[in-house]
C-alpha positions as CSV (number, residue, x, y, z in Angstrom):
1,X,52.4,37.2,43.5
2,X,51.2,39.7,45.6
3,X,48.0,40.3,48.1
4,X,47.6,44.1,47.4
5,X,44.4,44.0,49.0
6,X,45.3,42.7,52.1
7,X,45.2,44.1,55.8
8,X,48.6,46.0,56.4
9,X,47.6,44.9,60.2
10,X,46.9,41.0,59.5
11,X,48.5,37.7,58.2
12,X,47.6,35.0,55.6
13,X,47.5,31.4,56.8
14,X,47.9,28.4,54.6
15,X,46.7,24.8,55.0
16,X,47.8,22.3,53.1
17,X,47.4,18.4,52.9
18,X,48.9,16.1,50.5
19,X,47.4,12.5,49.4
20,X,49.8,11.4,46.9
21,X,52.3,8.5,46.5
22,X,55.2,8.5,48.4
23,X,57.6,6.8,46.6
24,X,58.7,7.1,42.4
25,X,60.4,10.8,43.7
26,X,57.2,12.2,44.6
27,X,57.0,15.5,46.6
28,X,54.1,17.5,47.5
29,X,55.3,20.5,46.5
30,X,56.4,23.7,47.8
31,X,55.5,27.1,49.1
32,X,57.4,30.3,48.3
33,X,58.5,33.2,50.3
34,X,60.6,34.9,47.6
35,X,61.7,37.7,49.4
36,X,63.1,36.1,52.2
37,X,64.6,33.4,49.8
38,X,62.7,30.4,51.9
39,X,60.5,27.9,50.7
40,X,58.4,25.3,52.5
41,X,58.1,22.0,51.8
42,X,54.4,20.5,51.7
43,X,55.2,16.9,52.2
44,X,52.8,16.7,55.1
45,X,49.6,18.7,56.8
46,X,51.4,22.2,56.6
47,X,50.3,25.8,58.1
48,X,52.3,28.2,57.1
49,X,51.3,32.1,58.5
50,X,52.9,35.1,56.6
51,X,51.8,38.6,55.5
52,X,50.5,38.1,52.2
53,X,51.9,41.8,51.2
54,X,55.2,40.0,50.2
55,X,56.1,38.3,47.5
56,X,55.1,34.5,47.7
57,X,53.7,31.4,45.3
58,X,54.2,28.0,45.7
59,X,54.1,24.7,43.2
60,X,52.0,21.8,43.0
61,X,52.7,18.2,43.9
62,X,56.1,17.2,41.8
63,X,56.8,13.7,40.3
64,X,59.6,12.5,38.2
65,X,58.7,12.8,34.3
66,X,56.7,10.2,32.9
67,X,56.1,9.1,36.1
68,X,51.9,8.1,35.7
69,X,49.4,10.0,38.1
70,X,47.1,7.9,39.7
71,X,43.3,9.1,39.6
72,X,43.2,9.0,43.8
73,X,46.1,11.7,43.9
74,X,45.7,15.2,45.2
75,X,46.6,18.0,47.7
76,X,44.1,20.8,49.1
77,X,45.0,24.2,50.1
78,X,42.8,26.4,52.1
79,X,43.8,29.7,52.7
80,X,42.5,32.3,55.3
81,X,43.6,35.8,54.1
82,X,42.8,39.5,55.8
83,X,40.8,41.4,53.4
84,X,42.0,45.4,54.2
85,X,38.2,46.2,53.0
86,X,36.7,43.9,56.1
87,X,39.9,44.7,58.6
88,X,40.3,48.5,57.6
89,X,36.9,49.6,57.1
């Protein structure tokens, strides 16, 4: 997707932390810069900084089918993006 309201001047920042299993083909997931045809993996604590008025998405944690979730598993994502309406008045 798209930002459209972001800050032409500023950059998004993503944070990301995965508790999930580590074995069974788990991965936790990746992030998306389409346009640039890069992805990131989020195996680990991640930042990634970008301009948000580009083309970008990500996926969540992966596992093999069938393969059984456990309750305990997740990943957070915070992200810090520049609002054009706060930045550019």
């Amino acid at each position: 997707h798209f930002d459209q309201w972001d800050s032409e001047g500023g950059y998004t920042q993503i944070i990301s932390n995965p508790d999930i299993p580590t074995d069974d083909g788990w991965e936790g997931g990746r992030f998306h810069l389409v346009e640039f045809r890069v992805f990131v993996e989020l195996n680990g604590p991640t930042m990634v900084t970008f301009t948000g008025l580009r083309l970008h998405g990500g996926t969540p944690p992966l596992a093999l089918t069938g393969v059984e979730i456990p309750p305990w598993a997740y990943r957070w994502v915070v992200v810090l993006y520049p609002q054009a309406a706060l930045l550019d008045g």
